[in-house]
C-alpha positions in Angstrom: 133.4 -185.7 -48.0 131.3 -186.6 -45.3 132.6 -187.4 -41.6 133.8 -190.7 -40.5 130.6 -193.3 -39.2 131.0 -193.0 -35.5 130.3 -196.4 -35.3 132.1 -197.8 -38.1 134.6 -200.4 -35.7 131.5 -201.2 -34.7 130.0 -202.2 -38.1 133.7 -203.6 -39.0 133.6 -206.0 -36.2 130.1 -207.1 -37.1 131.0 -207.4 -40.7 134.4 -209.8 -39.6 131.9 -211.8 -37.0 129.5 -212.3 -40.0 132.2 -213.5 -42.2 133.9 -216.0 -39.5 130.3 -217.5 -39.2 130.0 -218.1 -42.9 133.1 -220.0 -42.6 132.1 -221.9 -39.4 128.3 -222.5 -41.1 130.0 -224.2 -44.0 132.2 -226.3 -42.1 129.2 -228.0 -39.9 127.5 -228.4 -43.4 130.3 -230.1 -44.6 130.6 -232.5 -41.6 127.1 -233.5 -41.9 127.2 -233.8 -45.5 130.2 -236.4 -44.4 128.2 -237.9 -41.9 125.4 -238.3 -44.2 128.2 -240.2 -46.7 129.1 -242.2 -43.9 125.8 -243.5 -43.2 125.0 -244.4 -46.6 128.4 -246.5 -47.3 127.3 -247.9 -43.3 123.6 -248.7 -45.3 125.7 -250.5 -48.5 127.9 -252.2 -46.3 125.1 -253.7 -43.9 123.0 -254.6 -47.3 126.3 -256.3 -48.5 126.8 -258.5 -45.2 123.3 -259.2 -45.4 123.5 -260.7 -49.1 126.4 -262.6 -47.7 124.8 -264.2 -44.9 121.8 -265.2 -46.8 124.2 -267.2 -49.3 126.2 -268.6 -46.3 123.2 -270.2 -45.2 122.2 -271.8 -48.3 123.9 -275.6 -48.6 126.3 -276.9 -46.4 126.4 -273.7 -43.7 129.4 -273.0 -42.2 128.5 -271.8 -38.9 131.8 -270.0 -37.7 131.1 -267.9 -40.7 127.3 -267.2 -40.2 128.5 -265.9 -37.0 130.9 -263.7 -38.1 128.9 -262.2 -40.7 125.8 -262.0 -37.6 128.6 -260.2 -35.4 129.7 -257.8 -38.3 125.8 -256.8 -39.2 125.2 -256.3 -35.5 128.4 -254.0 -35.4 127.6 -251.8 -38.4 124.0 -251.7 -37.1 125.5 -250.2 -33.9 127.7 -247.8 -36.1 125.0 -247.1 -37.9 122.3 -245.8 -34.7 125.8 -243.6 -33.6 126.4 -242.4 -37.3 122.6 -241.4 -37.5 123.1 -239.5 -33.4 126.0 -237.8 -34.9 124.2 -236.5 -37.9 121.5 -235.6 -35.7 123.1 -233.1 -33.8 125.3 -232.2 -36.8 121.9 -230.5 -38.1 120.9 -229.2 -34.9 124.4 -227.5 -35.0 123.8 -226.4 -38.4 120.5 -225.1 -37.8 121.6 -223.0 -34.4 124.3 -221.5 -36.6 122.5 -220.7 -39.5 120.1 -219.0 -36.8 123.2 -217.2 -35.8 123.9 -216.1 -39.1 121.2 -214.4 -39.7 120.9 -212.2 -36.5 124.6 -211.1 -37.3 123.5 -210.0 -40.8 120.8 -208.6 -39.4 122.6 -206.4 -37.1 125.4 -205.5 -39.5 122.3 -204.6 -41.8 121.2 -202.0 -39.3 124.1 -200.8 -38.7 124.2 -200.2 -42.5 121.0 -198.7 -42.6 122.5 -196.1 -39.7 125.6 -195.5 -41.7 123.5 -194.6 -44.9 121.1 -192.3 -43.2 123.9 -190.7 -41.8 125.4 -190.3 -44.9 122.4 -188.9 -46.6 121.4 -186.7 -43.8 125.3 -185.1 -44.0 124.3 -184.5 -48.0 121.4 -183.0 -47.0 122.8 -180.5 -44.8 125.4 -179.7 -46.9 123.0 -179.1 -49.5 121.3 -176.7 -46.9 124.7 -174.7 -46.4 124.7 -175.2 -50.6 121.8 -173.3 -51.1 122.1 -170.8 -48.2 125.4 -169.9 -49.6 123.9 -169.4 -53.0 121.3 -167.7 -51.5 123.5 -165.2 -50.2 125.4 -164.6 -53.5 122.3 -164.3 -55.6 121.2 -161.4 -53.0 124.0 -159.9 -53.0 124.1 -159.8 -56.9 121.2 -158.3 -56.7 122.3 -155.6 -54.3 124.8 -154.3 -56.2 123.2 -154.5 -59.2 120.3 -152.3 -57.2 123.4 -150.2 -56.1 124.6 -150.0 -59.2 121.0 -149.2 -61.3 121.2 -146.4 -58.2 124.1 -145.1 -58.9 123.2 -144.6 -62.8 120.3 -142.2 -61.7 
């Protein structure tokens, strides 16, 4: 069985900050896949007021009305520009941590990589000691079968 990984808490602690990052990576995605719900139902909304406005002012117009509907448009236009900030640096978050992500998979990787070598260079050696031992029974075999062919003379 070969020894323990020296730096195995390390690699555990990598692996567990690599996991929490996957979680926290699909969280942001989700809140800019909200945001990106958000300002679509913003864009349906403004398209609807707009619809409304232009049959408001057909005919008689009532102006109280034309004004609200103006005030409405101009305050889902405003939501709108914030929605559109928001989702802004909802992908720039995304981004950075998906950046993240990948240099802490890259470094558990290595550390991986270190683990198996050390692994296989353990094998190895013991394969050495394997063979040296076999080695050493196959010549001694061999002297007392000498020892014995000897003794036969």
């Amino acid at each position: 069985m070969p020894p323990k990984f020296s730096l195995q808490p390390v690699l555990d602690y990598r692996h567990n900050k690599v996991e929490a990052l996957e979680i926290q990576l699909a969280e942001l995605m989700q809140e800019a896949q909200q945001l990106e719900m958000t300002l679509a139902r913003l864009h349906e909304l403004r398209g609807e007021l707009e619809n409304e406005l232009v049959v408001r002012q057909v005919g008689e117009i009532d102006l109280f009305a034309v004004q609200h509907l103006h005030g409405n448009i101009q305050l889902v236009e405003k939501r709108i520009e914030q929605v559109k900030a928001a989702l802004i640096e909802a992908k720039q978050r995304v981004e950075a941590k998906r950046n993240e992500l990948v240099q802490a998979r890259q470094d558990e990787e290595t550390l991986n990589i270190l683990k198996e070598k050390e692994i296989e260079r353990y094998k190895n050696e013991q394969a050495k000691v394997e063979n040296r031992m076999m080695d050493d029974v196959y010549i001694s075999q061999a002297y007392q079968q000498r020892k014995l062919g000897e003794a036969y003379l």
